[in-house]
Phi, psi and omega in degrees: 000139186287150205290346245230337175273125173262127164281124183309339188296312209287318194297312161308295167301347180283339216264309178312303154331317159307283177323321190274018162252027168222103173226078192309318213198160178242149189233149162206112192271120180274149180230137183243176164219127193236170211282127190079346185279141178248192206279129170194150203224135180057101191203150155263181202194154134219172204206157166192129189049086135085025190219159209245153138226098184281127204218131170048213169102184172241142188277006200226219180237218163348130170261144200283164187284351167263091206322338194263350160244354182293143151051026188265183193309314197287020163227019186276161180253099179253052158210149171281146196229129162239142192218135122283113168278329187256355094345337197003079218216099176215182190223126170253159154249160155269173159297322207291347183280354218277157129301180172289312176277027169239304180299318183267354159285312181290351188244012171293154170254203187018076168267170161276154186199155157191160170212140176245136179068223160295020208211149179227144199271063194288106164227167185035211176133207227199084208187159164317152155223144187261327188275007191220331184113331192203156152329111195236164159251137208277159161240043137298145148235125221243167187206111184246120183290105140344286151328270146358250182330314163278348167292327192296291178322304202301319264210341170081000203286192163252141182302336196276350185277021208236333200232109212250154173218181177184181193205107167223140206287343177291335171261044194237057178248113140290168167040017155288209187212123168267121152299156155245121176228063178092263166263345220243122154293124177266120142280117179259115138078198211115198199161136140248126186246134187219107190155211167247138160295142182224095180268013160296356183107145143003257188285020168237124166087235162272135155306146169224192180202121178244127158272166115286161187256290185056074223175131189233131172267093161296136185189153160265181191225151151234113185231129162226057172075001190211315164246154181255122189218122145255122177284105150240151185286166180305130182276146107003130129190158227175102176257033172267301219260345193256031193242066180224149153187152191089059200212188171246142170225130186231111190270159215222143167241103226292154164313332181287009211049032182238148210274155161199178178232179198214129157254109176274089168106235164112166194228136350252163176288146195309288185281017170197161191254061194229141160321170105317099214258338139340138180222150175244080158356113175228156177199181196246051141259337148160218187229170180205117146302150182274118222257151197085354208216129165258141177265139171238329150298189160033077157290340195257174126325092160243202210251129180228158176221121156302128176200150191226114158281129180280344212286323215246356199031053167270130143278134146201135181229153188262110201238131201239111200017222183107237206231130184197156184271350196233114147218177211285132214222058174062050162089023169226124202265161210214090187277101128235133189301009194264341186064082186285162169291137148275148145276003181308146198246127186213159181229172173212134191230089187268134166261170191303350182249035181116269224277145188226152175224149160241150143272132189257150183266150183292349191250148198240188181256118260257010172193177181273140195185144169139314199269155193069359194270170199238149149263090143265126201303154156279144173277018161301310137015056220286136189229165170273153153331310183275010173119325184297133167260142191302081196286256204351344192258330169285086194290312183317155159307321188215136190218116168292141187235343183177207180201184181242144175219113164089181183141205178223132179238117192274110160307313194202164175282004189209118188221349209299320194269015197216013198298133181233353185092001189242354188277358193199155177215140146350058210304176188216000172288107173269141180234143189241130196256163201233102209243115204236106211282274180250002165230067150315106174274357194263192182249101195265113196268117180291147168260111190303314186300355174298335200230012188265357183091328168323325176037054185290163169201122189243156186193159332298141175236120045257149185223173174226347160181183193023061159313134198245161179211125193242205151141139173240157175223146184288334209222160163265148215200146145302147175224135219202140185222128176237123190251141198234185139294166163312274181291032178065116113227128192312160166236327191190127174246134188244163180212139209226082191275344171207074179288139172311191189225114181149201190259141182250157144217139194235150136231173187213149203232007173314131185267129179278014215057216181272020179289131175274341177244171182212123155241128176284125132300100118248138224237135186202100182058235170240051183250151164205146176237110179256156181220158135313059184268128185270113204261103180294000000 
Protein backbone atom coordinates (compact mmCIF):
# COMPACT_ATOMS: atom_id res chain seq x y z
CA UNK A 1 0.00 0.00 0.00
CA UNK A 2 1.38 3.34 -0.97
CA UNK A 3 2.70 5.42 1.91
CA UNK A 4 0.59 7.78 0.77
CA UNK A 5 -3.30 6.07 1.59
CA UNK A 6 -4.84 6.67 5.03
CA UNK A 7 -7.10 3.50 5.62
CA UNK A 8 -10.96 5.16 6.26
CA UNK A 9 -10.81 3.53 9.84
CA UNK A 10 -7.42 5.73 10.50
CA UNK A 11 -8.93 9.12 8.50
CA UNK A 12 -11.93 8.61 11.02
CA UNK A 13 -9.95 8.42 13.72
CA UNK A 14 -8.05 11.71 13.09
CA UNK A 15 -11.34 13.48 12.29
CA UNK A 16 -12.38 12.26 16.12
CA UNK A 17 -9.46 13.39 17.42
CA UNK A 18 -9.82 16.82 15.77
CA UNK A 19 -13.26 17.33 16.79
CA UNK A 20 -13.40 16.68 20.41
CA UNK A 21 -11.53 19.85 21.07
CA UNK A 22 -13.72 22.16 19.68
CA UNK A 23 -17.03 21.78 21.10
CA UNK A 24 -17.75 25.92 22.17
CA UNK A 25 -21.27 25.12 22.83
CA UNK A 26 -24.04 22.63 22.64
CA UNK A 27 -27.69 23.67 20.64
CA UNK A 28 -31.07 22.05 21.63
CA UNK A 29 -34.44 22.44 20.14
CA UNK A 30 -37.75 22.38 22.23
CA UNK A 31 -40.85 22.36 19.42
CA UNK A 32 -43.79 24.67 20.43
CA UNK A 33 -46.80 25.27 18.97
CA UNK A 34 -48.88 28.68 19.39
CA UNK A 35 -52.40 29.17 19.02
CA UNK A 36 -53.61 30.16 15.51
CA UNK A 37 -50.13 30.11 13.89
CA UNK A 38 -50.24 28.00 10.39
CA UNK A 39 -47.40 27.00 8.16
CA UNK A 40 -45.61 29.75 6.11
CA UNK A 41 -42.06 29.89 4.33
CA UNK A 42 -39.76 32.54 2.87
CA UNK A 43 -41.08 35.43 5.03
CA UNK A 44 -39.92 38.35 6.59
CA UNK A 45 -40.28 39.39 10.24
CA UNK A 46 -39.50 42.26 12.60
CA UNK A 47 -40.31 42.02 16.38
CA UNK A 48 -41.08 44.40 19.98
CA UNK A 49 -41.38 43.63 23.60
CA UNK A 50 -41.66 39.73 22.47
CA UNK A 51 -44.17 39.86 20.20
CA UNK A 52 -43.34 38.94 16.37
CA UNK A 53 -44.80 40.84 12.99
CA UNK A 54 -44.72 38.26 10.39
CA UNK A 55 -44.77 40.25 6.52
CA UNK A 56 -45.37 37.71 3.15
CA UNK A 57 -43.76 34.57 2.72
CA UNK A 58 -45.65 31.59 1.14
CA UNK A 59 -48.28 29.76 2.39
CA UNK A 60 -47.51 26.06 0.62
CA UNK A 61 -43.95 24.15 0.19
CA UNK A 62 -41.73 23.30 -2.76
CA UNK A 63 -42.92 25.48 -5.75
CA UNK A 64 -44.12 23.05 -8.27
CA UNK A 65 -42.22 22.60 -11.90
CA UNK A 66 -45.32 23.61 -13.80
CA UNK A 67 -45.40 27.06 -14.69
CA UNK A 68 -49.07 27.37 -14.49
CA UNK A 69 -48.59 26.17 -10.55
CA UNK A 70 -45.58 27.32 -9.79
CA UNK A 71 -45.73 30.43 -7.29
CA UNK A 72 -49.47 30.89 -7.74
CA UNK A 73 -51.98 33.43 -6.14
CA UNK A 74 -53.85 30.70 -3.49
CA UNK A 75 -50.31 30.68 -1.80
CA UNK A 76 -49.58 34.05 -1.30
CA UNK A 77 -49.67 35.04 2.91
CA UNK A 78 -51.88 37.99 2.13
CA UNK A 79 -52.15 38.83 6.21
CA UNK A 80 -50.29 40.57 8.45
CA UNK A 81 -49.28 38.14 11.43
CA UNK A 82 -48.79 38.98 15.13
CA UNK A 83 -47.27 35.70 17.02
CA UNK A 84 -46.74 36.10 20.92
CA UNK A 85 -44.71 32.66 21.52
CA UNK A 86 -44.77 33.27 25.36
CA UNK A 87 -48.24 34.22 25.20
CA UNK A 88 -49.29 31.70 23.04
CA UNK A 89 -50.99 33.96 21.04
CA UNK A 90 -51.77 35.36 17.75
CA UNK A 91 -53.05 37.71 15.84
CA UNK A 92 -54.24 38.65 11.82
CA UNK A 93 -54.60 41.51 9.87
CA UNK A 94 -55.91 41.66 5.84
CA UNK A 95 -53.83 43.20 3.54
CA UNK A 96 -57.06 43.94 1.21
CA UNK A 97 -57.43 47.38 3.42
CA UNK A 98 -53.55 48.27 1.66
CA UNK A 99 -53.32 50.25 -1.68
CA UNK A 100 -52.44 48.03 -4.30
CA UNK A 101 -48.80 48.57 -4.35
CA UNK A 102 -48.56 48.31 -1.17
CA UNK A 103 -50.64 45.21 -0.63
CA UNK A 104 -49.19 42.88 -3.43
CA UNK A 105 -45.85 43.87 -2.37
CA UNK A 106 -46.40 42.80 1.19
CA UNK A 107 -47.80 39.41 0.18
CA UNK A 108 -44.43 38.71 -1.86
CA UNK A 109 -42.05 36.02 -0.79
CA UNK A 110 -38.39 36.36 -0.45
CA UNK A 111 -38.28 39.87 0.38
CA UNK A 112 -35.13 41.52 1.55
CA UNK A 113 -36.05 43.06 4.89
CA UNK A 114 -34.49 44.59 8.09
CA UNK A 115 -35.32 46.39 10.95
CA UNK A 116 -33.98 48.97 12.42
CA UNK A 117 -35.19 50.49 15.56
CA UNK A 118 -39.23 50.56 15.43
CA UNK A 119 -39.55 50.68 12.09
CA UNK A 120 -39.18 47.37 9.52
CA UNK A 121 -37.72 47.77 6.07
CA UNK A 122 -39.12 45.75 2.89
CA UNK A 123 -37.57 45.55 -0.31
CA UNK A 124 -38.24 44.06 -3.71
CA UNK A 125 -39.69 40.20 -3.09
CA UNK A 126 -41.65 37.97 -5.73
CA UNK A 127 -45.03 37.62 -6.46
CA UNK A 128 -48.65 37.89 -8.64
CA UNK A 129 -49.26 41.63 -9.32
CA UNK A 130 -53.09 41.62 -10.41
CA UNK A 131 -51.90 45.29 -11.26
CA UNK A 132 -49.05 44.47 -13.84
CA UNK A 133 -50.60 41.44 -14.91
CA UNK A 134 -47.95 38.99 -14.45
CA UNK A 135 -45.39 37.84 -11.76
CA UNK A 136 -42.99 40.74 -10.83
CA UNK A 137 -40.15 41.52 -8.39
CA UNK A 138 -41.42 44.04 -6.88
CA UNK A 139 -39.00 47.77 -7.10
CA UNK A 140 -40.45 49.26 -3.40
CA UNK A 141 -39.49 49.91 -0.45
CA UNK A 142 -42.01 49.49 1.71
CA UNK A 143 -41.52 50.70 5.83
CA UNK A 144 -43.79 49.49 8.74
CA UNK A 145 -43.64 51.03 11.94
CA UNK A 146 -43.78 47.94 14.52
CA UNK A 147 -44.98 49.03 17.52
CA UNK A 148 -47.83 50.68 15.93
CA UNK A 149 -48.64 48.28 13.64
CA UNK A 150 -48.79 45.23 16.15
CA UNK A 151 -50.92 47.36 18.28
CA UNK A 152 -53.63 48.20 15.51
CA UNK A 153 -53.74 44.37 14.86
CA UNK A 154 -54.14 43.54 18.56
CA UNK A 155 -56.50 46.06 18.74
CA UNK A 156 -58.47 45.29 15.36
CA UNK A 157 -57.82 48.88 14.13
CA UNK A 158 -56.70 49.82 10.86
CA UNK A 159 -53.27 49.11 9.58
CA UNK A 160 -52.72 51.85 7.09
CA UNK A 161 -51.57 54.93 8.95
CA UNK A 162 -48.24 52.60 9.90
CA UNK A 163 -47.05 51.80 6.55
CA UNK A 164 -45.03 54.11 3.97
CA UNK A 165 -43.96 52.91 0.53
CA UNK A 166 -41.52 54.40 -1.84
CA UNK A 167 -40.71 52.91 -5.54
CA UNK A 168 -37.27 52.56 -6.37
CA UNK A 169 -36.06 50.19 -9.65
CA UNK A 170 -32.70 49.60 -8.12
CA UNK A 171 -34.61 47.74 -5.09
CA UNK A 172 -36.39 45.40 -7.82
CA UNK A 173 -34.44 42.34 -5.97
CA UNK A 174 -35.56 38.99 -4.83
CA UNK A 175 -33.87 36.04 -2.60
CA UNK A 176 -30.86 38.67 -1.72
CA UNK A 177 -29.94 39.96 2.01
CA UNK A 178 -30.73 43.46 3.06
CA UNK A 179 -27.46 44.05 5.64
CA UNK A 180 -25.93 46.50 8.10
CA UNK A 181 -22.32 47.77 7.93
CA UNK A 182 -21.83 50.40 10.53
CA UNK A 183 -24.23 53.26 8.62
CA UNK A 184 -24.42 51.93 5.21
CA UNK A 185 -27.07 49.29 4.32
CA UNK A 186 -25.55 46.40 1.78
CA UNK A 187 -28.42 44.60 -0.57
CA UNK A 188 -26.06 41.09 -1.36
CA UNK A 189 -26.85 39.54 -4.10
CA UNK A 190 -30.33 38.47 -5.62
CA UNK A 191 -32.22 38.66 -8.95
CA UNK A 192 -35.09 39.98 -10.47
CA UNK A 193 -37.07 37.70 -12.04
CA UNK A 194 -40.24 38.83 -13.81
CA UNK A 195 -42.94 36.17 -15.55
CA UNK A 196 -43.57 32.27 -14.66
CA UNK A 197 -41.15 30.24 -13.24
CA UNK A 198 -40.50 27.78 -15.84
CA UNK A 199 -37.83 25.26 -15.76
CA UNK A 200 -37.48 24.74 -19.40
CA UNK A 201 -35.95 27.90 -19.72
CA UNK A 202 -36.57 31.19 -20.66
CA UNK A 203 -37.60 30.92 -24.57
CA UNK A 204 -39.99 27.76 -23.76
CA UNK A 205 -43.52 27.87 -22.90
CA UNK A 206 -44.42 31.13 -20.81
CA UNK A 207 -41.15 33.29 -21.03
CA UNK A 208 -39.76 34.61 -18.04
CA UNK A 209 -37.03 37.28 -17.74
CA UNK A 210 -34.29 36.47 -14.79
CA UNK A 211 -31.24 39.20 -13.72
CA UNK A 212 -29.09 38.46 -11.40
CA UNK A 213 -27.93 41.62 -9.40
CA UNK A 214 -24.33 39.69 -9.19
CA UNK A 215 -23.85 42.71 -7.05
CA UNK A 216 -23.74 44.36 -3.51
CA UNK A 217 -25.90 47.59 -3.69
CA UNK A 218 -25.08 50.42 -1.26
CA UNK A 219 -26.99 52.77 0.26
CA UNK A 220 -28.47 55.05 3.12
CA UNK A 221 -31.95 56.02 4.23
CA UNK A 222 -33.03 59.78 5.34
CA UNK A 223 -36.51 58.63 7.09
CA UNK A 224 -37.91 61.13 9.18
CA UNK A 225 -40.61 59.11 9.97
CA UNK A 226 -42.89 60.34 7.12
CA UNK A 227 -40.38 60.65 3.82
CA UNK A 228 -38.27 58.20 2.90
CA UNK A 229 -34.51 59.43 0.73
CA UNK A 230 -32.26 56.72 -0.68
CA UNK A 231 -28.49 57.59 -0.91
CA UNK A 232 -27.27 55.37 -2.84
CA UNK A 233 -23.34 54.57 -3.31
CA UNK A 234 -21.14 53.12 -5.86
CA UNK A 235 -22.33 49.33 -6.37
CA UNK A 236 -19.69 46.29 -6.22
CA UNK A 237 -20.02 44.05 -9.02
CA UNK A 238 -18.49 40.76 -9.85
CA UNK A 239 -20.21 38.53 -11.83
CA UNK A 240 -17.90 35.10 -10.81
CA UNK A 241 -18.17 35.41 -7.54
CA UNK A 242 -21.89 37.72 -6.63
CA UNK A 243 -23.86 35.74 -9.03
CA UNK A 244 -26.23 34.12 -5.66
CA UNK A 245 -28.93 34.01 -4.50
CA UNK A 246 -31.63 32.21 -2.07
CA UNK A 247 -28.61 31.49 0.18
CA UNK A 248 -27.45 33.19 3.98
CA UNK A 249 -26.02 36.57 4.71
CA UNK A 250 -24.79 37.05 8.08
CA UNK A 251 -23.56 39.47 9.62
CA UNK A 252 -19.80 38.94 11.45
CA UNK A 253 -17.66 40.52 13.81
CA UNK A 254 -14.21 40.34 11.77
CA UNK A 255 -10.98 38.96 13.40
CA UNK A 256 -9.94 42.94 13.41
CA UNK A 257 -12.90 43.29 15.38
CA UNK A 258 -14.72 45.51 13.02
CA UNK A 259 -18.43 44.55 11.96
CA UNK A 260 -18.65 42.86 8.43
CA UNK A 261 -21.13 40.09 6.82
CA UNK A 262 -20.27 36.62 5.19
CA UNK A 263 -22.42 35.29 2.06
CA UNK A 264 -22.33 31.90 2.75
CA UNK A 265 -22.82 29.50 -0.46
CA UNK A 266 -26.00 30.72 -2.95
CA UNK A 267 -27.47 29.38 -5.87
CA UNK A 268 -26.82 28.81 -9.05
CA UNK A 269 -23.18 28.97 -10.06
CA UNK A 270 -23.33 30.85 -13.74
CA UNK A 271 -22.21 27.54 -15.94
CA UNK A 272 -23.84 24.84 -13.84
CA UNK A 273 -27.00 24.62 -11.69
CA UNK A 274 -24.78 23.68 -8.56
CA UNK A 275 -24.39 26.13 -4.73
CA UNK A 276 -21.38 27.49 -4.29
CA UNK A 277 -19.45 25.88 -2.16
CA UNK A 278 -17.50 28.94 -1.78
CA UNK A 279 -18.21 31.98 0.80
CA UNK A 280 -17.27 36.01 0.35
CA UNK A 281 -16.32 38.10 3.12
CA UNK A 282 -17.80 41.76 2.85
CA UNK A 283 -16.80 44.72 4.93
CA UNK A 284 -16.57 48.40 4.32
CA UNK A 285 -13.53 48.08 2.57
CA UNK A 286 -14.96 45.76 -0.14
CA UNK A 287 -15.09 42.25 -0.43
CA UNK A 288 -12.77 38.42 -0.78
CA UNK A 289 -13.47 35.43 -1.11
CA UNK A 290 -12.48 33.48 1.67
CA UNK A 291 -9.71 31.50 0.85
CA UNK A 292 -9.00 27.49 2.09
CA UNK A 293 -12.50 26.90 3.01
CA UNK A 294 -15.57 25.35 1.42
CA UNK A 295 -19.13 25.32 3.05
CA UNK A 296 -20.70 21.71 2.05
CA UNK A 297 -23.61 21.87 4.16
CA UNK A 298 -26.88 24.13 4.59
CA UNK A 299 -26.70 25.71 0.69
CA UNK A 300 -30.17 27.24 0.74
CA UNK A 301 -31.53 30.18 2.68
CA UNK A 302 -32.40 28.62 6.23
CA UNK A 303 -32.84 29.94 10.28
CA UNK A 304 -29.11 30.87 11.00
CA UNK A 305 -27.39 32.21 13.95
CA UNK A 306 -24.56 34.43 14.38
CA UNK A 307 -22.36 34.35 18.00
CA UNK A 308 -18.85 35.73 18.42
CA UNK A 309 -16.81 35.28 21.54
CA UNK A 310 -14.92 38.02 21.87
CA UNK A 311 -12.75 36.50 24.80
CA UNK A 312 -11.49 34.01 21.93
CA UNK A 313 -12.07 35.88 18.97
CA UNK A 314 -14.20 33.02 17.53
CA UNK A 315 -16.98 33.93 14.64
CA UNK A 316 -19.56 31.39 14.73
CA UNK A 317 -22.70 30.75 12.74
CA UNK A 318 -25.03 27.99 12.90
CA UNK A 319 -27.19 26.85 10.23
CA UNK A 320 -30.50 24.92 10.64
CA UNK A 321 -31.30 22.10 7.68
CA UNK A 322 -32.92 23.30 4.67
CA UNK A 323 -31.30 22.26 1.04
CA UNK A 324 -27.15 21.25 0.34
CA UNK A 325 -25.89 19.52 -2.77
CA UNK A 326 -23.60 17.06 0.53
CA UNK A 327 -24.36 15.64 3.34
CA UNK A 328 -22.91 13.82 5.83
CA UNK A 329 -22.87 9.60 5.74
CA UNK A 330 -20.91 8.46 9.19
CA UNK A 331 -18.12 10.73 8.49
CA UNK A 332 -17.85 10.46 4.41
CA UNK A 333 -19.52 13.34 2.70
CA UNK A 334 -22.32 12.34 -0.13
CA UNK A 335 -22.59 14.95 -3.16
CA UNK A 336 -25.56 14.79 -4.71
CA UNK A 337 -26.30 16.89 -7.63
CA UNK A 338 -30.13 16.98 -7.36
CA UNK A 339 -29.40 18.92 -4.40
CA UNK A 340 -31.99 17.43 -1.34
CA UNK A 341 -33.31 18.83 1.53
CA UNK A 342 -31.31 18.03 4.28
CA UNK A 343 -31.81 17.59 8.00
CA UNK A 344 -28.44 19.09 9.03
CA UNK A 345 -27.51 21.04 12.10
CA UNK A 346 -23.70 23.00 11.00
CA UNK A 347 -21.70 25.38 12.28
CA UNK A 348 -18.96 27.53 10.63
CA UNK A 349 -16.30 28.73 12.58
CA UNK A 350 -13.83 31.52 11.81
CA UNK A 351 -10.67 31.78 14.08
CA UNK A 352 -8.69 34.30 15.16
CA UNK A 353 -6.32 34.07 12.25
CA UNK A 354 -8.67 34.27 9.64
CA UNK A 355 -9.02 30.72 8.69
CA UNK A 356 -12.50 29.00 8.80
CA UNK A 357 -13.93 25.21 9.40
CA UNK A 358 -17.06 23.68 9.25
CA UNK A 359 -18.86 21.54 11.70
CA UNK A 360 -21.56 19.19 11.95
CA UNK A 361 -23.52 19.03 15.22
CA UNK A 362 -24.85 15.77 16.62
CA UNK A 363 -28.15 16.90 16.92
CA UNK A 364 -30.05 17.69 13.25
CA UNK A 365 -33.40 18.79 12.85
CA UNK A 366 -36.33 16.77 13.58
CA UNK A 367 -37.53 16.38 9.59
CA UNK A 368 -35.73 17.54 6.29
CA UNK A 369 -37.00 21.39 7.52
CA UNK A 370 -35.57 24.10 7.26
CA UNK A 371 -35.19 26.00 4.08
CA UNK A 372 -36.69 29.28 3.94
CA UNK A 373 -37.28 29.26 7.81
CA UNK A 374 -36.07 32.47 10.09
CA UNK A 375 -34.36 32.59 13.59
CA UNK A 376 -35.78 35.29 15.75
CA UNK A 377 -33.66 36.26 18.21
CA UNK A 378 -35.16 37.18 21.97
CA UNK A 379 -34.36 40.92 22.12
CA UNK A 380 -33.08 40.57 25.47
CA UNK A 381 -30.40 38.87 24.16
CA UNK A 382 -26.82 41.15 24.50
CA UNK A 383 -25.91 41.59 20.90
CA UNK A 384 -23.44 43.70 19.10
CA UNK A 385 -25.27 46.49 16.94
CA UNK A 386 -25.30 44.83 13.90
CA UNK A 387 -27.37 41.50 15.29
CA UNK A 388 -24.23 38.91 16.34
CA UNK A 389 -24.98 37.79 19.63
CA UNK A 390 -22.37 38.11 22.53
CA UNK A 391 -21.50 34.38 23.27
CA UNK A 392 -19.08 35.39 26.49
CA UNK A 393 -22.41 37.53 27.80
CA UNK A 394 -24.36 34.43 27.94
CA UNK A 395 -23.32 32.72 31.42
CA UNK A 396 -25.97 30.54 32.27
CA UNK A 397 -25.60 26.61 31.57
CA UNK A 398 -28.29 26.60 29.42
CA UNK A 399 -30.19 30.07 27.87
CA UNK A 400 -33.12 29.91 25.62
CA UNK A 401 -31.91 32.62 23.10
CA UNK A 402 -34.66 32.93 20.46
CA UNK A 403 -36.42 30.84 18.60
CA UNK A 404 -37.07 29.02 14.84
CA UNK A 405 -40.30 29.55 12.73
CA UNK A 406 -41.78 28.40 9.58
CA UNK A 407 -39.74 26.97 6.84
CA UNK A 408 -40.31 24.05 4.09
CA UNK A 409 -41.23 20.57 5.53
CA UNK A 410 -40.00 18.15 3.11
CA UNK A 411 -41.74 13.84 2.53
CA UNK A 412 -38.10 13.36 1.13
CA UNK A 413 -34.97 14.42 0.05
CA UNK A 414 -35.28 14.77 -3.70
CA UNK A 415 -39.12 15.95 -4.56
CA UNK A 416 -38.22 18.64 -7.27
CA UNK A 417 -39.21 16.39 -10.47
CA UNK A 418 -42.00 14.46 -9.07
CA UNK A 419 -43.48 17.65 -7.10
CA UNK A 420 -47.53 17.41 -7.13
CA UNK A 421 -47.89 20.13 -4.46
CA UNK A 422 -48.31 17.04 -1.98
CA UNK A 423 -44.69 16.18 -0.85
CA UNK A 424 -43.80 18.80 1.07
CA UNK A 425 -45.64 21.99 3.08
CA UNK A 426 -45.16 25.16 4.72
CA UNK A 427 -44.44 24.11 8.29
CA UNK A 428 -46.03 25.92 11.04
CA UNK A 429 -43.78 24.43 13.85
CA UNK A 430 -41.72 26.76 16.22
CA UNK A 431 -38.96 25.68 17.89
CA UNK A 432 -37.54 27.44 21.14
CA UNK A 433 -33.43 27.01 20.38
CA UNK A 434 -31.61 26.33 23.73
CA UNK A 435 -27.86 27.60 23.87
CA UNK A 436 -26.15 25.04 26.19
CA UNK A 437 -22.71 27.19 27.28
CA UNK A 438 -20.35 25.91 29.55
CA UNK A 439 -20.50 22.69 29.99
CA UNK A 440 -21.03 20.90 26.44
CA UNK A 441 -21.27 17.39 26.30
CA UNK A 442 -21.79 16.02 22.65
CA UNK A 443 -18.96 16.15 19.75
CA UNK A 444 -19.06 18.72 16.71
CA UNK A 445 -17.69 16.54 13.78
CA UNK A 446 -15.36 18.82 11.52
CA UNK A 447 -15.39 18.41 8.19
CA UNK A 448 -11.84 18.52 7.47
CA UNK A 449 -12.35 18.89 3.98
CA UNK A 450 -14.27 22.50 4.56
CA UNK A 451 -10.62 23.67 5.78
CA UNK A 452 -7.82 21.61 3.69
CA UNK A 453 -8.06 24.00 0.57
CA UNK A 454 -8.75 21.31 -1.81
CA UNK A 455 -12.13 21.70 -2.79
CA UNK A 456 -12.36 18.12 -4.25
CA UNK A 457 -15.66 17.91 -5.97
CA UNK A 458 -16.84 14.43 -7.71
CA UNK A 459 -19.62 14.54 -10.31
CA UNK A 460 -21.89 12.82 -11.40
CA UNK A 461 -22.54 11.22 -8.16
CA UNK A 462 -24.65 8.88 -8.29
CA UNK A 463 -22.81 7.94 -11.74
CA UNK A 464 -22.52 5.14 -14.05
CA UNK A 465 -19.24 6.13 -15.53
CA UNK A 466 -16.76 8.83 -16.43
CA UNK A 467 -16.44 9.95 -13.10
CA UNK A 468 -15.16 13.48 -13.16
CA UNK A 469 -12.51 14.74 -10.08
CA UNK A 470 -12.35 18.58 -9.67
CA UNK A 471 -9.78 19.91 -7.28
CA UNK A 472 -7.16 23.03 -6.40
CA UNK A 473 -4.34 23.32 -5.08
CA UNK A 474 -2.39 26.45 -3.21
CA UNK A 475 0.79 25.20 -3.84
CA UNK A 476 2.45 22.74 -6.34
CA UNK A 477 2.44 19.10 -4.72
CA UNK A 478 2.55 15.58 -5.27
CA UNK A 479 -0.59 13.89 -5.59
CA UNK A 480 -1.80 10.60 -5.15
CA UNK A 481 -5.76 10.18 -5.90
CA UNK A 482 -6.93 6.43 -4.37
CA UNK A 483 -9.99 4.85 -5.13
CA UNK A 484 -11.27 1.89 -2.67
CA UNK A 485 -14.08 -0.11 -1.62
CA UNK A 486 -16.52 0.13 1.24
CA UNK A 487 -13.75 -1.78 3.14
CA UNK A 488 -10.53 0.50 2.30
CA UNK A 489 -9.49 -2.11 -0.58
CA UNK A 490 -7.51 -0.27 -3.32
CA UNK A 491 -9.43 -0.88 -6.56
CA UNK A 492 -7.03 2.00 -8.38
CA UNK A 493 -4.51 4.51 -7.79
CA UNK A 494 -3.31 7.49 -9.69
CA UNK A 495 0.26 9.40 -8.71
CA UNK A 496 0.79 13.07 -9.65
CA UNK A 497 4.21 13.56 -9.46
CA UNK A 498 4.31 17.19 -9.57
CA UNK A 499 1.34 19.16 -10.18
CA UNK A 500 0.97 22.92 -10.38
CA UNK A 501 -0.54 24.99 -8.10
CA UNK A 502 -4.15 26.09 -9.36
CA UNK A 503 -7.36 24.23 -10.45
CA UNK A 504 -7.05 20.29 -11.64
CA UNK A 505 -9.76 18.12 -13.34
CA UNK A 506 -9.19 14.12 -13.91
CA UNK A 507 -11.74 12.00 -15.28
CA UNK A 508 -11.48 8.18 -15.13
CA UNK A 509 -13.68 6.05 -17.13
CA UNK A 510 -12.76 2.75 -15.33
CA UNK A 511 -14.77 -0.26 -14.53
CA UNK A 512 -15.26 -1.09 -11.04
CA UNK A 513 -16.94 -4.30 -11.16
CA UNK A 514 -19.91 -4.68 -9.16
CA UNK A 515 -19.02 -2.08 -6.60
CA UNK A 516 -22.27 0.12 -5.76
CA UNK A 517 -20.45 2.28 -3.37
CA UNK A 518 -16.93 3.97 -4.44
CA UNK A 519 -14.54 5.92 -2.00
CA UNK A 520 -12.78 8.51 -3.22
CA UNK A 521 -8.65 9.90 -1.76
CA UNK A 522 -7.43 12.27 -2.42
CA UNK A 523 -4.07 13.17 -0.82
CA UNK A 524 -1.65 16.55 -1.52
CA UNK A 525 1.11 16.94 1.24
CA UNK A 526 -0.97 16.96 4.25
CA UNK A 527 -4.22 17.71 3.11
CA UNK A 528 -6.20 14.52 2.50
CA UNK A 529 -9.88 14.76 1.11
CA UNK A 530 -12.47 11.77 1.14
CA UNK A 531 -15.62 11.65 -0.39
CA UNK A 532 -18.52 9.14 -1.04
CA UNK A 533 -19.57 7.91 -4.61
CA UNK A 534 -22.52 6.19 -5.59
CA UNK A 535 -22.17 3.79 -8.36
CA UNK A 536 -25.71 3.38 -10.40
Amino acid sequence: MSRFIFPIFLVLVMVLTIKAQDTPFDIQLTPIQVEGVGGLQAFAFGQHEGKWLIVGGRLDGLHRRQPFASFDIAGHNTQLIVVDPSGNQSWTASLNVLPASIKEQLSATNMEFYQEGDVLYLIGGYGYSATAGDHITYPNLTAINIPQTIQAIQNDLSILPFIRQIKDDKLAVTGGYLQKIYDTYYLVGGQKFIGRYNPMGPNNGPGFIQEYTNAIRKFTFEDDGTTIKIIHQAEIYDRAQLHRRDYNVAPQIMPNGREGLTAFSGVFQENVDLPFLTCVNIDSDGYAVQAGFNQYYNHYHCAHIPLYSAKDNEMHTLFFGGIAQYYDDYGLLVKDDNVPFVNTIARVTRQSDGSMAEYKLPVTMPALLGAGSEFIPRQDISSYENGVLKLDEVDQDTTMIGYIYGGISSSAPNIFFTNTGTQSQASSQIFKVFLIKNSPTSVHDVNIQSKNGLGMVIYPNPSDENINVSFDLPAASVVTLTIMDVDGKVLKEYDWENLSSGAHHYTTSEVFGNHKVLIFQLHSGDKVSIQKVVVR
